[in-house]
C-alpha positions in Angstrom: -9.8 10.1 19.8 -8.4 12.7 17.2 -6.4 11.6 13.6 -3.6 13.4 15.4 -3.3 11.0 18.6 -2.9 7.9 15.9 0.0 6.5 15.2 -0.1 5.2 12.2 2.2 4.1 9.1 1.0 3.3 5.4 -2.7 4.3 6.0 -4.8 2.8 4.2 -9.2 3.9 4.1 -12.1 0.9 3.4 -16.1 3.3 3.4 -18.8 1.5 3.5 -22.0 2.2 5.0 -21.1 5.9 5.9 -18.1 5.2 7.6 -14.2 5.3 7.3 -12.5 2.4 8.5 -8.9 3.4 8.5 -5.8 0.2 8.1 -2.6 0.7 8.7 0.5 -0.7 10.1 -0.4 -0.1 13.6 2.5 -1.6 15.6 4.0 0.8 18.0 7.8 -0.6 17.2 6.7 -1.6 13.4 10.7 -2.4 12.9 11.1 -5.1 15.5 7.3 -6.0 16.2 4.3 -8.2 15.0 1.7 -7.7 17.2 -1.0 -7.5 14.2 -3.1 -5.0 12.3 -5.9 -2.5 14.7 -8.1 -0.7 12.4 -10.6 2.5 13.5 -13.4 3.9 12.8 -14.8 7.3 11.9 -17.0 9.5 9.8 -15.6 13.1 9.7 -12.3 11.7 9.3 -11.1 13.7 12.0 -12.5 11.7 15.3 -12.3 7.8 15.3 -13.0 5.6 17.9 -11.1 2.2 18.1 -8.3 0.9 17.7 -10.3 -2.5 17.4 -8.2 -5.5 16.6 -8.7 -6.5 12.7 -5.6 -9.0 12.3 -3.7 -11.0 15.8 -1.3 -13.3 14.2 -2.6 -17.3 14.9 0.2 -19.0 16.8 1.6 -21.3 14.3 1.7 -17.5 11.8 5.1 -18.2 9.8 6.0 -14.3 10.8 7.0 -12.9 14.0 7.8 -9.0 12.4 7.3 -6.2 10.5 3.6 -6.4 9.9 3.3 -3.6 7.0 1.1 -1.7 5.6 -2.5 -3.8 5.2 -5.0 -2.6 2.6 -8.7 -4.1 2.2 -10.9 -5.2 -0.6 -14.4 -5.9 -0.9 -14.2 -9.2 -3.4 -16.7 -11.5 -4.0 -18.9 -11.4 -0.6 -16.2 -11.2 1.3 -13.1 -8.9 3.0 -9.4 -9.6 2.0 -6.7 -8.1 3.0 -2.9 -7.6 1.7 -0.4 -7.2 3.8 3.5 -8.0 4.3 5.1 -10.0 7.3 8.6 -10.9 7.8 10.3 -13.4 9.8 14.6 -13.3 10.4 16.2 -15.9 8.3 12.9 -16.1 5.8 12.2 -13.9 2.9 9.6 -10.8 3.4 6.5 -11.5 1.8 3.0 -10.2 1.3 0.2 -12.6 2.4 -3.5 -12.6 1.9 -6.0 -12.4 4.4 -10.1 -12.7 4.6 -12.9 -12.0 7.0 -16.8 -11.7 6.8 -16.9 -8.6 7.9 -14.5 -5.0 6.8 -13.4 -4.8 10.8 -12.0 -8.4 11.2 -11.0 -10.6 12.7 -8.9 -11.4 9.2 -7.2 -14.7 8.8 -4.9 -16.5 6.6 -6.6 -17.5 3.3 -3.6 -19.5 2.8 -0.2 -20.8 4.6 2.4 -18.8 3.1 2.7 -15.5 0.5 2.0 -15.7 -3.0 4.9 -13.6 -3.9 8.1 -15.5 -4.6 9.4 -17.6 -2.2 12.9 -16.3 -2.9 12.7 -12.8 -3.1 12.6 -10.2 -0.6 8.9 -8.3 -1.6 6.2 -5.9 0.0 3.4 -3.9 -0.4 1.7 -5.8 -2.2 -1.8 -4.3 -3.7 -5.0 -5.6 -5.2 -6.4 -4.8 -8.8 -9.3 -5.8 -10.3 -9.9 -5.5 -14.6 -11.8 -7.2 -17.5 -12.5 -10.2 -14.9 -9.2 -10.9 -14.3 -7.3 -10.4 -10.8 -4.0 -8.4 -10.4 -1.5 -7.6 -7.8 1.6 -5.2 -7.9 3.8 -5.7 -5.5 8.0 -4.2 -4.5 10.8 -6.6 -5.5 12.8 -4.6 -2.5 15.9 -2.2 -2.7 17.3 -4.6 -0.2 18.1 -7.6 -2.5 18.3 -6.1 -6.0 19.7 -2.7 -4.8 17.4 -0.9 -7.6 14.0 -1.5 -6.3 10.8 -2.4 -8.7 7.7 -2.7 -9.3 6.5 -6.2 -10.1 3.6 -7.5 -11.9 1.4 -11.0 -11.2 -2.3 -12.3 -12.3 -3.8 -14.1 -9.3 -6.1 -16.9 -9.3 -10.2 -16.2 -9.2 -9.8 -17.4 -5.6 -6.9 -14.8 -4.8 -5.0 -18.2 -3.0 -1.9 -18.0 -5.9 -0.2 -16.1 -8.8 -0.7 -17.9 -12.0 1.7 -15.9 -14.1 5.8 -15.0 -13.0 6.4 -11.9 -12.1 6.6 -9.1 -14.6 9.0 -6.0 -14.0 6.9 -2.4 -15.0 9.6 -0.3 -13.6 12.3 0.4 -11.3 13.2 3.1 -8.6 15.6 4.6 -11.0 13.1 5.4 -13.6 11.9 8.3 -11.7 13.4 11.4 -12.2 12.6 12.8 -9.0 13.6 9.6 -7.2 16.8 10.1 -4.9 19.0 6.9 -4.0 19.5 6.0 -0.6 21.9 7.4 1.5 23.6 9.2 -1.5 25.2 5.4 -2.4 24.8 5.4 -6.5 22.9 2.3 -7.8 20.8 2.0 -4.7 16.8 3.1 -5.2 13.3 2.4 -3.2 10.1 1.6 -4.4 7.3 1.2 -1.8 3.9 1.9 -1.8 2.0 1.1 -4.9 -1.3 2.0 -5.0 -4.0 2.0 -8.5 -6.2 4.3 -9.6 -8.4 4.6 -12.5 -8.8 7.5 -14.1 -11.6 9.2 -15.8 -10.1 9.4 -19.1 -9.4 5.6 -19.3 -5.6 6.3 -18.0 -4.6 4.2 -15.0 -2.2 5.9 -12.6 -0.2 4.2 -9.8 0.3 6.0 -6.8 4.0 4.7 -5.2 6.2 6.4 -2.8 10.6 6.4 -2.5 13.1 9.3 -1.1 13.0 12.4 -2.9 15.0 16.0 -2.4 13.6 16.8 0.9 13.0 12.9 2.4 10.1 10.2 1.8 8.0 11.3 -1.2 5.5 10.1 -3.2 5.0 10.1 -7.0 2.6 9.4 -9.3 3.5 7.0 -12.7 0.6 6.8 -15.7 -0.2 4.3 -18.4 -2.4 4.3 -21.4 -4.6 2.0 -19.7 -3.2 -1.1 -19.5 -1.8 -2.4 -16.2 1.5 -4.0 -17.6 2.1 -0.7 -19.4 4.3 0.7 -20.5 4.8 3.7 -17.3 5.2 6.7 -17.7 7.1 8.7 -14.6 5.7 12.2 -13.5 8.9 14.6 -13.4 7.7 15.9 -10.4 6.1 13.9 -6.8 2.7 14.9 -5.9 3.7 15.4 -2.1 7.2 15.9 -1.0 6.8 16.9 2.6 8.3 14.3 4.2 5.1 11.5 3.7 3.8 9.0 1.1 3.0 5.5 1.5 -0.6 7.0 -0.3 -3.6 5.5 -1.8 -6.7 7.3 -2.7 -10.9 6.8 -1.9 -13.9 9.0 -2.3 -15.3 10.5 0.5 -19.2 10.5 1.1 -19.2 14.1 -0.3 -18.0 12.5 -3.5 -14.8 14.0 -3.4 -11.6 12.4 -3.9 -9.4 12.5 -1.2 -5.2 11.3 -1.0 -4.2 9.6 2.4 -0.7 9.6 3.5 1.1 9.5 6.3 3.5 12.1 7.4 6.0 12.5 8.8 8.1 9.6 8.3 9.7 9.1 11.9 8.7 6.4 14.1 6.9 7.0 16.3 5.6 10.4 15.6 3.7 9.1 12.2 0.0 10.3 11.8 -2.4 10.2 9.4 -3.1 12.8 6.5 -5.7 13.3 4.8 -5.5 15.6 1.5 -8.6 16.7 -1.5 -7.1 15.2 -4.7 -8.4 16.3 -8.2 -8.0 15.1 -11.7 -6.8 17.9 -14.0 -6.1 18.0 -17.3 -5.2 14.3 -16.8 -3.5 14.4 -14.1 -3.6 14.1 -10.0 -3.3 17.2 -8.2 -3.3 18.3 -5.0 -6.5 20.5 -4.4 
């Protein structure tokens, strides 16, 4: 099949061994439905073949709902991956998963997420620095009304956070960063995504409603994950699509995934060259 007959929401692209394997929330009813994660395969990154099943939910799984956007590490030996499930009457939360191989099948490294218990979070994303394990993760719109990004060191075995959370930012912060529904107070953060760049910086890749719809922005530090972030004044995309993370493609280029637009169920996959100038992420 072709990028353009996936559906797909939140893509998110794992190479290794010359191929693209390409996560994502794959659920055709992603608000209502919890049928798992499929992943595919490809190596133009135009024509994949798939969708091969990388995550069904066990039948005692604590979430029935809203499986979102799953992203995959290679960490010690082994395949984990971060993903958010949701269950009516329980808080949202993003879970850890592991498998021996980057395809699947992926199961629960533990019984429950290891963000808060009370809090309504998501997107959860894995970052690895001087030996220690991060995650940054949204404390959602939905229960604090301005959304934000929130910071936790996990243990070496990725099976719990070992510090509280810690707040880098909220939704507000951006100037680009519209609030929803034009109801004052009331911002989105979704989406984070790290990248280190070559000048020591570390940008964060997040996405929230902009001018013209979804968007996606791009926040810098010095170097240090807890900060302090800086917001770009402008997003990188603003064409309707975000939800982005970034990998190097086996021509060594770096290349932006998104997807776009931001309609169920006409979401696809987009795949854009990104380039560091000047400091900065840019569109090529």
């Amino acid at each position: 099949m072709t990028r353009e007959q996936i559906q797909i929401r939140d893509p998110f692209v794992f190479v290794e061994e010359d191929v693209y394997y390409l996560f994502g929330t794959t659920d055709r009813d992603p608000w209502n439905q919890g049928a798992g994660f499929q992943c595919y395969r490809s190596r133009d990154l135009v024509h994949f073949d798939g969708p091969y099943p990388a995550f069904t939910p066990p039948k005692d799984f604590w979430a029935d709902r809203n499986f979102w956007a799953p992203e995959v590490h290679r960490y010690r030996g082994a395949y984990y991956m971060f993903a958010s499930f949701f269950r009516k009457g329980m808080h949202r939360g993003t879970q850890i998963l592991k498998a021996d191989r980057v395809i699947g099948p992926y199961e629960p490294l533990t019984d429950k997420p290891y963000t808060p218990a009370d809090w309504d979070c998501l997107d959860g994303t894995f970052y690895k620095k001087d030996g220690k394990i991060y995650s940054v993760f949204v404390h959602e719109w939905l229960q604090i009304k301005d959304g934000s990004m929130e910071l936790v060191e996990l243990s070496p075995d990725l099976t719990h956070a070992v510090t509280p959370p810690r707040t880098l930012f909220h939704g507000s912060d951006a100037p680009w960063v519209r609030p929803v529904n034009h109801q004052e107070g009331l911002f989105v953060t979704d989406g984070p995504f790290l990248w280190d760049m070559q000048d020591g910086r570390l940008a964060m890749l997040w996405s929230s409603g902009g001018e013209a719809g979804y968007a996606l922005g791009v926040a810098y530090s010095a170097g240090s994950i807890e900060g302090p972030w800086i917001q770009e004044e402008r997003p990188l995309f603003t064409g309707d699509g975000g939800h982005g993370m970034i990998f190097r493609r086996m021509d060594g280029k770096l290349a932006l995934a998104i997807h776009c637009p931001n309609q169920t169920p006409n979401e696809r996959p987009r795949f854009f060259e990104v380039q560091e100038i000047a400091g900065k992420l840019r569109l090529a």
